[in-house]
SEBA-652630 format. One record per residue (C-alpha): x, y, z. Coordinates in Angstrom, 3 decimals. Each point is the difference from the previous one (the first is absolute). Layout:
// residues N
- X;Y;Z;
...
END
This chain:
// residues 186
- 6.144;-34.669;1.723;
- 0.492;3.404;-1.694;
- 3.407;1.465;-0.449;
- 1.543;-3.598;1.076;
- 3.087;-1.034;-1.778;
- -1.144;-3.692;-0.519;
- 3.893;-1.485;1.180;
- 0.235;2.292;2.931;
- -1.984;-1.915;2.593;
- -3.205;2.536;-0.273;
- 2.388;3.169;0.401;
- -1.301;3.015;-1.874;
- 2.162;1.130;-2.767;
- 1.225;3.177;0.381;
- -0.279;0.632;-3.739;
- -3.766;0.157;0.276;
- -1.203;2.096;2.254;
- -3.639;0.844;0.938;
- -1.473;3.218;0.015;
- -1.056;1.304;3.739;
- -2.653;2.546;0.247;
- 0.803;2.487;2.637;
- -2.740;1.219;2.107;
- 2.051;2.814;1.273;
- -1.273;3.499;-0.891;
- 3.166;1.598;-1.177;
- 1.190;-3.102;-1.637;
- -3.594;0.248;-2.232;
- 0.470;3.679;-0.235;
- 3.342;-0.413;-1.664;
- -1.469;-2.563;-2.204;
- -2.550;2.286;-1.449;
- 2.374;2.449;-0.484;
- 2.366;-2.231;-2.000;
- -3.025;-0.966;-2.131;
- -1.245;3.982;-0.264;
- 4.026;0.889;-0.615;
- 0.254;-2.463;-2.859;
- -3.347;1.365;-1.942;
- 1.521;3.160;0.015;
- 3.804;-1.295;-1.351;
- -2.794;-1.656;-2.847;
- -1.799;3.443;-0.679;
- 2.995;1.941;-0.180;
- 1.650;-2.301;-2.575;
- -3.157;0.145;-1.870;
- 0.328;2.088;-3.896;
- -1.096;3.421;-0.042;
- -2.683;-1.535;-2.048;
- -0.619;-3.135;1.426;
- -3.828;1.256;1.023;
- -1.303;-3.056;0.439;
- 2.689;-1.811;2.741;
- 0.384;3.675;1.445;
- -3.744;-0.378;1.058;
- -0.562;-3.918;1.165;
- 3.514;1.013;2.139;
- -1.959;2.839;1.193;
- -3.002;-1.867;0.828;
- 2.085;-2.908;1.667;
- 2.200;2.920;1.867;
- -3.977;1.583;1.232;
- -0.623;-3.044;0.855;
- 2.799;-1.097;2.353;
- -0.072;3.541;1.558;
- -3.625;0.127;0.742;
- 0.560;-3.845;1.885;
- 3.102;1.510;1.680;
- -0.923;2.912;1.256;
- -3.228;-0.831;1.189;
- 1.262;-2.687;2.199;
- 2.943;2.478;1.256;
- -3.076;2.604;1.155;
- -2.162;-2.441;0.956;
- 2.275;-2.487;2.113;
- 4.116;0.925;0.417;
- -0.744;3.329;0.901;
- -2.319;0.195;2.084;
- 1.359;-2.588;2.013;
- 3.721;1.700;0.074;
- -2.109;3.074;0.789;
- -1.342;-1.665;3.142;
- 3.322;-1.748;1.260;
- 2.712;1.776;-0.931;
- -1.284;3.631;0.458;
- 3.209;1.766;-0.418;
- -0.200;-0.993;-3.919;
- -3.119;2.258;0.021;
- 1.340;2.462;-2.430;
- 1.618;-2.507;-2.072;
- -3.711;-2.047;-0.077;
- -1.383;3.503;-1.233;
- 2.536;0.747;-2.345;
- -0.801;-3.258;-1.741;
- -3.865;0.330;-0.308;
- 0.692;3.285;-1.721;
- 2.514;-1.650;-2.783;
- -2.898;-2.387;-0.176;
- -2.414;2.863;-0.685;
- 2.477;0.936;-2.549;
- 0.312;-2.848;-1.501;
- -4.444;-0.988;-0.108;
- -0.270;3.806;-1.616;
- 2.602;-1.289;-2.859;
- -1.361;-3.692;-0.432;
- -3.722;1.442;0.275;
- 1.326;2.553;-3.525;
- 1.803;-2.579;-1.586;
- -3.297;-2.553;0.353;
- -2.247;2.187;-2.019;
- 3.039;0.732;-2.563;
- 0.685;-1.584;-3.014;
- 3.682;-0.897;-0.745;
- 0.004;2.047;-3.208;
- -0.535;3.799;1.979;
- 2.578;1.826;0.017;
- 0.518;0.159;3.678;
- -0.495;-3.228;0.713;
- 3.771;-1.616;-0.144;
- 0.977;3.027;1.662;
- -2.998;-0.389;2.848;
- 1.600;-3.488;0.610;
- 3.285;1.206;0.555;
- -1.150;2.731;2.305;
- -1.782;-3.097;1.972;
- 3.479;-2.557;-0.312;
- 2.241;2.811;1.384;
- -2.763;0.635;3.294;
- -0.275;-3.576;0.403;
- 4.140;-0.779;-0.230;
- 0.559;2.644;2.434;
- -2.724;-1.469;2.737;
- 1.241;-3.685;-0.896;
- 3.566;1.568;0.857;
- -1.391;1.379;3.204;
- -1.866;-2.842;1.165;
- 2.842;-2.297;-0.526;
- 3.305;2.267;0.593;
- -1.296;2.186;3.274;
- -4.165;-1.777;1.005;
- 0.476;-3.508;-0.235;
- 3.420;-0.910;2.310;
- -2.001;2.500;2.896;
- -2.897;-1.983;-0.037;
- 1.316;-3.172;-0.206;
- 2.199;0.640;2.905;
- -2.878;1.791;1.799;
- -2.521;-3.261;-0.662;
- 1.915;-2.781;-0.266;
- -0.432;-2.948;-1.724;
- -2.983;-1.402;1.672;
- -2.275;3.058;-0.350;
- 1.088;0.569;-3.537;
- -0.911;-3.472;-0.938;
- -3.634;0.971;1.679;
- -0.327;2.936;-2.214;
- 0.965;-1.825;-3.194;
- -2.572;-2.637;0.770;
- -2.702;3.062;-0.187;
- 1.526;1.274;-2.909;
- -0.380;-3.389;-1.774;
- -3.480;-0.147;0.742;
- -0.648;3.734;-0.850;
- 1.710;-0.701;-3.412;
- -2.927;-2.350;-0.896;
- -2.461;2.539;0.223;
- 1.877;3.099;-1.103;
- -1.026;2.072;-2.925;
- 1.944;-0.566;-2.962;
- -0.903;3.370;-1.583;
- -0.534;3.572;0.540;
- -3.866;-0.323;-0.914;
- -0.494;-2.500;2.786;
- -2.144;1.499;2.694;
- 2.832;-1.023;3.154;
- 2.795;1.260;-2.212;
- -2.166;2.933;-0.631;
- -1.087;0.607;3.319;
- 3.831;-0.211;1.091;
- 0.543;3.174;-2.416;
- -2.640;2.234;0.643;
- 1.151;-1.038;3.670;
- 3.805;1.462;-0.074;
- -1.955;2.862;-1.831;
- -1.628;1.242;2.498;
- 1.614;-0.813;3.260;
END
């Protein structure tokens, strides 16, 4: 039995505890912001110099906000879009710090960490992405949870989870593309 203390009749111990993955959209949401969040806290401690960790930080941070986003245009906001339509403005605020943010990480994937601009480029890109994580979490998230509820959320996660397993993992990828020229020109 795991997490059974052996002399407590098959009880779990509460000093091991096992990790639950939530299928709720915000709860994921949150997640990948804590992991994006935490990449950035690594960059910015990063030397001046430090070229090399500057750019596979860079790389992992392209690579958690191509996944991120994608799912976020592709699943959470279109379905907040279609149930709670009073967070219409909010829904289109986001896809444009999104386009924001795929103009940055699209620069800073054909950069090399050595340019000039390219520490500076990823700061421009941290302080866009804080601010929408801020949003999201602060002002976005408590409407729509309140507006969906737990069931529906837990609906839109399970999307999200599969759309994760197919989403681009780079700028270069045709979807992730596709979902750039898209805000472009729309």
């Amino acid at each position: 039995m795991s997490g059974a203390d052996p002399g407590t009749s098959g009880r779990p111990d509460p000093h091991l505890q096992e990790t639950t993955v939530s299928n709720d959209a915000i709860v994921m949401l949150k997640d990948d912001h804590k992991e994006i969040l935490a990449a950035f806290k690594k960059f910015e401690a990063a030397g001046d110099s430090a070229h090399k960790t500057k750019g596979a930080l860079v790389d992992k941070i392209i690579e958690l906000l191509t996944v991120h986003t994608y799912i976020e245009n592709e699943v959470m906001y279109p379905r907040v879009r279609e149930l709670v339509p009073e967070l219409e403005d909010d829904v289109l605020e986001s896809y444009e710090e999104h386009h924001v943010a795929d103009v940055l990480v699209v620069e800073l994937a054909a950069m090399k960490p050595e340019n000039e601009r390219f520490t500076a480029k990823t700061t421009v890109l941290i302080e866009n992405v804080r601010h929408h994580i801020e949003e999201e979490e602060d002002e976005w998230f408590p409407k729509v949870r309140e507006a969906l509820g737990r069931k529906v959320l837990t609906e839109i996660g399970e999307a999200m989870a599969e759309s994760r397993k197919t989403a681009p993992r780079r700028p270069s990828q045709p979807s992730a593309l596709k979902k750039t020229v898209d805000a472009v020109i729309s």
